[in-house]
N, C-alpha and C positions, 0 to 999 in steps of 0.2 A: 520788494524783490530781494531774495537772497544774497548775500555778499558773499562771492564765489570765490576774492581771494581769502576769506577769514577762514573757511573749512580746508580750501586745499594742502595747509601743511598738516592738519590731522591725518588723510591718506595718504598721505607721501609719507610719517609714522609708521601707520601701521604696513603699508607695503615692503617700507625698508627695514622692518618686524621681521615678516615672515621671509621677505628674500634672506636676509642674515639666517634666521632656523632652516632655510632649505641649505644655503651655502655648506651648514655645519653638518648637514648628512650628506650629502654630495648630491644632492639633488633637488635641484633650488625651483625646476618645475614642478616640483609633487610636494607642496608644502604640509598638503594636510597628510598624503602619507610618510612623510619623515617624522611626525609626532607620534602618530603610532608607531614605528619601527622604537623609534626614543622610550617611547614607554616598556613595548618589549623587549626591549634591550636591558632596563630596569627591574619586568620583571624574571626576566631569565636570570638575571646575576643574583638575584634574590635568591632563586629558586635555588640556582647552584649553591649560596651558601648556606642552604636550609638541607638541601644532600648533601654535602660536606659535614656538616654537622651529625646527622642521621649516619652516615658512610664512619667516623668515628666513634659513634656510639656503638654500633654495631661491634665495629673490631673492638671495641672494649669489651661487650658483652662476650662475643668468641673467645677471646683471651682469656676470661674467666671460667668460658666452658670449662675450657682445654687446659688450664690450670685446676678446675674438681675433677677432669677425669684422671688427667694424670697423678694426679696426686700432689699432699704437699713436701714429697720429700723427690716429687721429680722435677727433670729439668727440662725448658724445652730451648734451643737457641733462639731461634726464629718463630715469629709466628706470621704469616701472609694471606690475607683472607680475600679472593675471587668471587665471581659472582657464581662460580659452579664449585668449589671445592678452596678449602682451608691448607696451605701445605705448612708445615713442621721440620724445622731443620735441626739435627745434632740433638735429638731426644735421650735421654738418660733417664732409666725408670732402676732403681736401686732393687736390690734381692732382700731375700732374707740372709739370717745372720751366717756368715760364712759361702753367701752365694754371687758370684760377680754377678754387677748389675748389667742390666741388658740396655743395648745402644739399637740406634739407626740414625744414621745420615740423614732420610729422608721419610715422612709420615704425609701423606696426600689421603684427607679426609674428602669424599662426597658426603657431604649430609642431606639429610631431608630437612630443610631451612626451618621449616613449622614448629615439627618436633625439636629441633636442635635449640631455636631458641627460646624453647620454653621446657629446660630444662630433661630433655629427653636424650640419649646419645644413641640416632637414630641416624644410620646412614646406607647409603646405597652400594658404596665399596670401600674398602681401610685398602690402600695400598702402601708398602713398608719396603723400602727398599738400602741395601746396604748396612744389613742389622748384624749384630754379634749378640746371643741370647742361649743362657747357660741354664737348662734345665736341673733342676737339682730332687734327685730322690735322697731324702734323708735317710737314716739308719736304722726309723724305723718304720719307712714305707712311703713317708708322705710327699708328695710329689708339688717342686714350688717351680711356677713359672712366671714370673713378675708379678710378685706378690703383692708389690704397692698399688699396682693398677685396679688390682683385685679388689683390694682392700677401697680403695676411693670409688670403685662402682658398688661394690656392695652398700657403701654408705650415699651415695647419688640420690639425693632426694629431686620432686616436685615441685611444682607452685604450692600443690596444695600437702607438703612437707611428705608424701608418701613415699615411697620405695619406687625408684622409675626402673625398668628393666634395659639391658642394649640390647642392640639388634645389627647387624651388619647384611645386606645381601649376599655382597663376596668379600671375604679378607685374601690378599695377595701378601705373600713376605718372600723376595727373591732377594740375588744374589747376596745373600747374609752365610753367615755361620752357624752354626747348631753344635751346641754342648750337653750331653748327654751323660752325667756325673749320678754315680750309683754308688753310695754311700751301704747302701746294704750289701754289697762283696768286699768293701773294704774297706778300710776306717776313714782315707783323706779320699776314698769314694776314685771306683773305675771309672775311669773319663770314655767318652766314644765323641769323637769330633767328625761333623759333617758340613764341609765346605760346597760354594756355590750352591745354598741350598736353596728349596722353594717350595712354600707350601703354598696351599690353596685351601680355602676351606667355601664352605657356598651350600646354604646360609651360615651365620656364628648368632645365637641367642644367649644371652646372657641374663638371668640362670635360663639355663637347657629349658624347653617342654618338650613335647612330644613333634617337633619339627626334625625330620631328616635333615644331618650334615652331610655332604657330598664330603670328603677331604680325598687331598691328593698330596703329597710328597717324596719330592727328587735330591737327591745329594749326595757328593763324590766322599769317598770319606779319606781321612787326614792319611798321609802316607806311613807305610809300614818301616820296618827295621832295612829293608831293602831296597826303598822309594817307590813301593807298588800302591799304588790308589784304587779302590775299589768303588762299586757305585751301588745306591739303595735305590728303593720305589716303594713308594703303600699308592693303594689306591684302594677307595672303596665308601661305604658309608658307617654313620654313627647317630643312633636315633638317641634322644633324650640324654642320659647322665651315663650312656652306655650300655645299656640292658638288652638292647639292639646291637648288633652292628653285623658286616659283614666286610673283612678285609682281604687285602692281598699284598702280600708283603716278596718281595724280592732283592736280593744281595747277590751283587755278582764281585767276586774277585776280592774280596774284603780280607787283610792282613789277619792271619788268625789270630794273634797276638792281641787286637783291640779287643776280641770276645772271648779273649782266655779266660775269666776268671766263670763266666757262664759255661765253658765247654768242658775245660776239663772237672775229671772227681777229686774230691778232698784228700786222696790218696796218691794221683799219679803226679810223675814228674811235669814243671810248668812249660805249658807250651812258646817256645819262641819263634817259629817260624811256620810258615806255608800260608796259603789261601783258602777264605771259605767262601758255599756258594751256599744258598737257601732261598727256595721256594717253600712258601707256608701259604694257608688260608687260613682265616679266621673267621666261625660263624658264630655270634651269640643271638640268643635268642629268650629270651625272662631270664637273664641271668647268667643263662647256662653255656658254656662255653668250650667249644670244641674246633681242634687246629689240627690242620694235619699237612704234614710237608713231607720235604726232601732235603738235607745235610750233606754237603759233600765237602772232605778237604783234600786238597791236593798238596802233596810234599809237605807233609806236614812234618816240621820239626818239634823233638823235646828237648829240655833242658839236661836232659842225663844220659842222651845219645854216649856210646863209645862206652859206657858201663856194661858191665854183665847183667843188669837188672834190667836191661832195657833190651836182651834178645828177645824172649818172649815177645813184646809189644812189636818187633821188628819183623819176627817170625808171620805174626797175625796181618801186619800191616802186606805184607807183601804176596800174602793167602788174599787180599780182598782186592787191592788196589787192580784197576785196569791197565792198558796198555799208557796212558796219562798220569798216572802215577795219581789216583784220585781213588780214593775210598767213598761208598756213599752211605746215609742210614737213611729208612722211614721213619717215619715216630707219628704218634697221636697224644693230644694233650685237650685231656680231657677235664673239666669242673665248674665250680660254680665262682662267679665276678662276688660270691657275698663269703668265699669262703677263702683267708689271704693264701692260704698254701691249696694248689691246685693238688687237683687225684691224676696221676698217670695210670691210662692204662694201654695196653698195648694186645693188638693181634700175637698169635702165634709166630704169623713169619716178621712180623713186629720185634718182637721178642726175642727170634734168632738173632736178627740184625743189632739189637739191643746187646745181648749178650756179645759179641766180637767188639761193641763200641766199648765194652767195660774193660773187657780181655785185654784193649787198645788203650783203655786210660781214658775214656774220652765220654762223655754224656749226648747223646744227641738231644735229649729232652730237656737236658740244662743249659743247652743251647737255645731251641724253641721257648725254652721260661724266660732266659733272658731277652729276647725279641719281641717275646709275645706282653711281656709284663711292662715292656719299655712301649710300647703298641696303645695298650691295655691302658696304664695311667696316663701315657701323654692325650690319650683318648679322652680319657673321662678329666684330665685337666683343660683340656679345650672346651670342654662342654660344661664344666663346671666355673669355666675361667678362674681357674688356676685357685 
């Protein structure tokens, strides 16, 4: 027979085993399931440091994106990458030579995850907020709008080292700046500043195909000699590299002085004062391009007012002006996007109104060139990205 005291302190062992492994999970009646809790306790904290690891990897690989797209001579402060969108804080993308470089506060990328991490700059919206961004037309036509970015997408390769194209669904850029520096009226280049600005664009392809851009833009522009702020609007679309498009452009109350060197002729004295207004559209279609608006300034001052060479123009102005003290012109602007100096042509009662604008000192059509060419390249810089 068995010797019942020889085995009894073996199960008093192992009981006082498993009581101690239950004690240490708090639940000293479930012994068998506190060893599985233990184990998955184990392997969760694994798991976690196996996404830890993974969740750094990642942000390494985005930082590198976002250092090819932007380029290597840009900056970015910040880089914070979510599980829905990457944001960018205190970006700095440099101009070209003689061009301030272009800032935002804040860059909030959605990408499409797939594409993005495999070398694609594929996303669903760019939102850009709190930007300052100087457009620069050089002296002899070329139009720069953050060169460097350009430059680092153009060069954006592949896995498999190929040319990868962007693609955005919507680009937003609100409460930013817009500089608008026009080097071909004048040698350190006419400025036009537009505050609180906002553009929209929806899609952005980079390079253009044959995809419709929706674009939209709003902004006050910088104040006159007098403190008057005036406000723009385009809306409309822009198919391919521009050979499409159909725009609509408006300006209400805008200091004439910012679009003096467009409105008046080479001959009359320079405009310092009064308001312009302009309604224009713009259709192109293979090329071909044609605009047709309405010009109006009201109180419009010259620089030679109170001379004798200036009754004449005083004479005329006061023949056309209404009860507002507003003169108005039509005009049509007509030619081809492949040909750099447009053809004017004008109707007959075109051309009356035309003739009092010259009699005036004043171009309506070198008004429309100036809008429509500022339109026109920022157009096909978008679409070309720049």
């Amino acid at each position: 027979m068995p010797d019942m005291d020889a085995i009894t302190p073996d199960r008093d062992l192992r009981g006082t085993a498993d009581r101690s492994a239950a004690r240490g999970c708090g639940i000293s009646q479930y012994p068998v399931l506190c060893r599985v809790l233990s184990a998955l306790t184990a392997t969760t904290l694994l798991l976690l440091a196996i996404a830890g690891i993974l969740a750094f990897l990642v942000v390494r690989v985005v930082e590198l994106r976002v250092d090819s797209i932007v380029g290597p001579r840009g900056q970015v402060g910040d880089v914070r990458v979510r599980p829905n969108e990457i944001v960018l804080t205190d970006v700095v993308l440099p101009g070209t030579a003689g061009q301030a470089p272009t800032r935002a506060e804040r860059v909030v990328l959605v990408p499409r995850w797939r594409e993005f991490l495999t070398h694609q700059a594929v996303f669903e919206r760019v939102l850009v907020r709190g930007y300052d961004m100087e457009v620069l037309r050089d002296s002899e036509g070329t139009l720069h709008v953050a060169p460097s970015l350009a430059r680092a997408l153009a060069i954006a390769r592949g896995e498999d080292g190929q040319p990868r194209p962007a693609w955005a669904g919507r680009v937003v850029l609100t409460d930013g700046t817009m500089r608008y520096r026009d080097q071909t009226v004048s040698k350190n280049g006419h400025e036009m500043v537009f505050e609180q600005a906002r553009i929209e664009l929806t899609p952005l392809a980079v390079p253009a195909g044959d995809e419709r851009m929706d674009v939209r833009f709003e902004g006050v522009t910088a104040k006159g000699p007098e403190g008057q702020r005036g406000m723009a609007a385009l809306v409309g679309w822009v198919r391919g590299k521009g050979q499409d498009a159909d725009l609509r452009l408006a300006v209400r109350h805008m200091p004439a002085a910012q679009v003096a060197p467009y409105l008046q002729l080479s001959h009359s004295a320079p405009i310092t004062g009064g308001l312009i207004d302009l309604d224009m559209r713009t259709d192109v279609r293979d090329h071909a391009l044609q605009a047709n608006g309405t010009l109006a300034l009201t109180k419009v001052r010259f620089g030679d007012e109170g001379s004798i060479f200036a009754l004449p123009r005083q004479a005329v102005l006061s023949a056309m002006a209404d009860r507002n003290d507003t003169v108005r012109f039509d005009f049509t602007v007509k030619g081809s996007l492949d040909d750099p100096k447009f053809a004017l042509q004008q109707s007959l009662p075109q051309r009356v109104a035309g003739g009092f604008a010259r009699a005036v000192g004043v171009s309506a059509e070198g008004a429309s060139e100036g809008f429509t060419g500022a339109v026109r390249e920022m157009g096909k810089a978008f679409t070309n990205l720049w």
